[in-house]
C-alpha positions as CSV (number, residue, x, y, z in Angstrom):
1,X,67.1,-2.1,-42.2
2,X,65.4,0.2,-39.7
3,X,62.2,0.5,-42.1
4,X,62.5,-3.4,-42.1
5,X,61.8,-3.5,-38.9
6,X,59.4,-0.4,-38.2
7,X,57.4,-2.7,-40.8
8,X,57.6,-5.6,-39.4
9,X,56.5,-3.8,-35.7
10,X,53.2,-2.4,-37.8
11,X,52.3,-5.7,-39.0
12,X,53.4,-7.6,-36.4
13,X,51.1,-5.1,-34.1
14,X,48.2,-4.8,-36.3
15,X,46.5,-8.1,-35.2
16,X,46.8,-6.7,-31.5
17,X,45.4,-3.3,-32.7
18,X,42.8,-5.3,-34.1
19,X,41.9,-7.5,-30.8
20,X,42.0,-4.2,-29.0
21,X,39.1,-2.7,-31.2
22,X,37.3,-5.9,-30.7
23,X,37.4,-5.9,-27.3
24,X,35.7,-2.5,-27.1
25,X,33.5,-3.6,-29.9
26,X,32.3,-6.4,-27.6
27,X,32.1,-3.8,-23.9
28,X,30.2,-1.5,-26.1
29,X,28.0,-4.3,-27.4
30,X,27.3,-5.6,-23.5
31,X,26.7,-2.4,-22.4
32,X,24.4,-1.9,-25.4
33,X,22.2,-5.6,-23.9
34,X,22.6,-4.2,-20.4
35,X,20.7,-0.7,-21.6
36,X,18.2,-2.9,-23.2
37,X,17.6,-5.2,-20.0
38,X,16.8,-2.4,-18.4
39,X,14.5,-0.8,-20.8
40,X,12.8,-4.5,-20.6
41,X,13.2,-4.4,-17.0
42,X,11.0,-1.4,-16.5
43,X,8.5,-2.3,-19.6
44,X,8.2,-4.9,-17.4
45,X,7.2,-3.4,-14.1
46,X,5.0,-0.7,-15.7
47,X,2.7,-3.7,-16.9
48,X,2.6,-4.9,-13.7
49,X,1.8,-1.9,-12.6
50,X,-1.2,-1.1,-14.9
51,X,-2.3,-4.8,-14.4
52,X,-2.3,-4.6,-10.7
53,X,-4.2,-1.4,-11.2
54,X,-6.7,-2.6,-12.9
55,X,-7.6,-5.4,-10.8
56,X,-7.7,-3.2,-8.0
57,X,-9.7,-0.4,-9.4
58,X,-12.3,-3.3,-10.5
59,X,-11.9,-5.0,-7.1
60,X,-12.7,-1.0,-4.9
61,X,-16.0,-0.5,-7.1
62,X,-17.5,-3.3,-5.2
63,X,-20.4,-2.2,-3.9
64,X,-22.9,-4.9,-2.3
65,X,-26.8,-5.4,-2.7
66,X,-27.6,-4.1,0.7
67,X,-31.3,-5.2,0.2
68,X,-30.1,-8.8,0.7
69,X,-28.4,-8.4,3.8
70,X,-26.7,-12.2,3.8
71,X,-25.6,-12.1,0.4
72,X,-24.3,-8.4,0.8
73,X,-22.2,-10.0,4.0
74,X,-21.0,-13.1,1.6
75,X,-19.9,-10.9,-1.5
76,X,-18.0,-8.7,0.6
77,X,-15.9,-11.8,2.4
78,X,-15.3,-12.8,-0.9
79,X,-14.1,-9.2,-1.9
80,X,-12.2,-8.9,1.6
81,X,-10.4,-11.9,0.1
82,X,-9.7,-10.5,-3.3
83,X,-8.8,-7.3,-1.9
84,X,-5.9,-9.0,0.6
85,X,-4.7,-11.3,-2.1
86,X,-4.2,-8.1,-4.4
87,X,-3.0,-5.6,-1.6
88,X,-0.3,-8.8,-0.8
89,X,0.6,-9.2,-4.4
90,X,0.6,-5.0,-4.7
91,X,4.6,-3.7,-5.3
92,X,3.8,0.1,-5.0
93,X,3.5,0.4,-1.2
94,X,0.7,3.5,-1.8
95,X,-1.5,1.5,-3.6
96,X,-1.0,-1.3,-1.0
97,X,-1.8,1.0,1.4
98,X,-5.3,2.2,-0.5
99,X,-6.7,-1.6,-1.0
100,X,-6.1,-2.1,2.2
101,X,-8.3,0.7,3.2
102,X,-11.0,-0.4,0.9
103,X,-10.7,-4.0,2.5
104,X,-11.1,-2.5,5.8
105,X,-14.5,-0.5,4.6
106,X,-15.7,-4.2,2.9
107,X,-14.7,-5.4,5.9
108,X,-17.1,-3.7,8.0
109,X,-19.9,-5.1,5.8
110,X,-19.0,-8.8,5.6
111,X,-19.2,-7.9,9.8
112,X,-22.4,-6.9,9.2
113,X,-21.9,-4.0,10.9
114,X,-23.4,-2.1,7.6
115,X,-26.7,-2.4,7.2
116,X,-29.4,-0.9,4.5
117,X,-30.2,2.2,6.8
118,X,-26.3,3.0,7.4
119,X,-25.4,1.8,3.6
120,X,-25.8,5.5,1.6
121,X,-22.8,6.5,4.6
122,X,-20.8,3.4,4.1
123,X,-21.0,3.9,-0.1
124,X,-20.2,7.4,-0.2
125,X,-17.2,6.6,2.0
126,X,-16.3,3.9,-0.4
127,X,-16.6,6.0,-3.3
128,X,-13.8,8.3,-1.8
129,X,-11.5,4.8,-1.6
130,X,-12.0,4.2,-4.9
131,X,-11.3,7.9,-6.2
132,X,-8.3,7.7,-3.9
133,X,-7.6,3.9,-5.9
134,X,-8.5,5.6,-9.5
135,X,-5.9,8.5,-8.5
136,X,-3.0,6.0,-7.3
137,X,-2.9,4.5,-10.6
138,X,-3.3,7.3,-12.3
139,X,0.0,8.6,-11.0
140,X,1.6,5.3,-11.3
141,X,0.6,5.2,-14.9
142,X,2.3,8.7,-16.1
């Protein structure tokens, strides 16, 4: 009678084993989509990342036609613009911090306080805020 009932307890317990096993079937299998969220996740921001830094490595080459002295002033308002929007739209705080630099420089000759005499000064200067851009994104990319 007692191997009755020992039976009876094993099968009686087997679906509950069995719901058990599921259970940790199903944590593992959430913990399995949370691991892959993240992966996503940070796919995610690293495209973002590359995409904001090529907009604003295209946007910190901008160097204006300083023969033209009111069209150099309108391209770089234009730029000052594009330069904002990105810094604004910018997640990595150091990179913010770079475009905003360059917007300041482009600043200074939608002013027109750059002119063709001062203009070699003004693009070596801007050459260094665009190396500094380049090197931002190159440590955000690796």
């Amino acid at each position: 009678m007692r191997a009755r009932v020992r039976i009876a307890a094993a099968v009686l317990s087997l679906p509950l084993l069995a719901g058990l096993a599921a259970c940790g079937e199903i944590q593992e299998a959430q913990e399995g989509l949370q691991n892959a969220n993240q992966q996503l996740q940070g796919a995610q921001q690293n495209l973002d990342s590359a995409q904001a830094c090529l907009q604003a490595i295209n946007a910190a080459n901008f160097v204006p036609n300083f023969a033209d002295p009111q069209k150099a002033q309108t391209d770089a308002q234009a730029k000052v613009t594009e330069l904002q929007e990105l810094a604004n739209s910018t997640a990595d705080q150091t990179l913010r911090q770079n475009l905003l630099d360059v917007q300041d420089s482009v600043q200074q000759v939608a002013d027109g306080k750059v002119d063709i005499e001062a203009s070699a000064e003004w693009t070596s200067a801007q050459l260094e805020k665009y190396q500094t851009v380049t090197t931002t994104c190159s440590r955000l990319a690796g």
